[in-house]
C-alpha positions in Angstrom: 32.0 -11.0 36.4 33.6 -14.1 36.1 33.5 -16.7 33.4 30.9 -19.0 34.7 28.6 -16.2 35.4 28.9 -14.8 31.5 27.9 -18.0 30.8 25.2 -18.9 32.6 23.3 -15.5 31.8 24.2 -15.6 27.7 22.8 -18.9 28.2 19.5 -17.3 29.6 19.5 -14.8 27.3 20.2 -17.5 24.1 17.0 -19.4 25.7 15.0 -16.7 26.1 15.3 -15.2 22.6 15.0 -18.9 21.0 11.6 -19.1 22.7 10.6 -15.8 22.0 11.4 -16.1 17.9 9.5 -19.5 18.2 6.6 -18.0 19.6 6.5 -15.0 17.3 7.0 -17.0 14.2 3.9 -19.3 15.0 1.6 -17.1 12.7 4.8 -17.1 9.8 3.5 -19.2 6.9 5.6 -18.4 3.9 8.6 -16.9 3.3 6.6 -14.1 2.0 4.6 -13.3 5.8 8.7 -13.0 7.1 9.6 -10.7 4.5 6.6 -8.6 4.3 5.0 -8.9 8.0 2.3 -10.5 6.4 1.3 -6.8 5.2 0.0 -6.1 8.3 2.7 -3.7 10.1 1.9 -0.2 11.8 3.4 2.5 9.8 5.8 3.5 12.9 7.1 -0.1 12.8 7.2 0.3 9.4 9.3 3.6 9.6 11.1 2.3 12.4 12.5 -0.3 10.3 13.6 1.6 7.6 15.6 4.0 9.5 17.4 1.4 11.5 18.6 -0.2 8.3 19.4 3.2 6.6 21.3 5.0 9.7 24.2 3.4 11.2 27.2 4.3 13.1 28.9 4.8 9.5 26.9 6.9 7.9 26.2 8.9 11.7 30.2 9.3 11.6 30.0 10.4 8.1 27.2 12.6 8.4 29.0 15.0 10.8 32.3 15.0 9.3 30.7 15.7 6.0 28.3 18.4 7.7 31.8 19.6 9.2 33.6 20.3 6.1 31.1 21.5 3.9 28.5 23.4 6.4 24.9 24.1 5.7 25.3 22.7 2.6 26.4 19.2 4.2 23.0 19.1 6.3 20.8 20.0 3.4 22.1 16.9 1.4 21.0 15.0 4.0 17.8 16.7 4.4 17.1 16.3 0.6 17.5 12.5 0.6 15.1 11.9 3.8 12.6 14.2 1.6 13.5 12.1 -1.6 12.8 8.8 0.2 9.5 10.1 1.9 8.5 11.1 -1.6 9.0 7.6 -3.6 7.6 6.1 -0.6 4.4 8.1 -1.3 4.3 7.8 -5.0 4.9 4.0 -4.9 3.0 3.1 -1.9 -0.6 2.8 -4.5 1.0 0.7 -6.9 2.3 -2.0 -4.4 -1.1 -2.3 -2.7 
């Protein structure tokens, strides 16, 4: 692919995705809708959003060397944080509604 065409399509694609967040963002009032979604997201985008800011490539890379070095016990840290996070998310979910 030569320069001109890498251009031309990041160009589309910067177009595109400037028209798209201006369209999504016409029912954003306040900072607070951005933030919060308004309060009116599905719990799988809700979830969704939560792992993608907790698992990267980091802790992905870190998981398995640390799941490498210290076996079963490795995987059940992991296990006991994803249980620790469902469990706060359960006990605080009635007092921020």
């Amino acid at each position: 692919m030569n320069n001109m065409s890498f251009m031309i399509w990041f160009s589309v694609y910067a177009c595109a995705m400037i028209t798209l967040g201006c369209y999504v963002s016409r029912k954003q009032k306040t900072g607070e809708d951005f933030l919060l979604g308004g309060r009116s997201l599905p719990m799988i985008l809700t979830l969704g959003s939560t792992v993608g800011t907790m698992v990267g490539t980091g802790s992905s890379v870190g998981a398995v060397g640390f799941g490498y070095s210290n076996g079963w016990a490795g995987m059940l840290y992991g296990l006991g944080g994803a249980v620790g996070i469902l469990l706060v998310a359960w006990l605080f979910a009635p007092v921020r509604r």
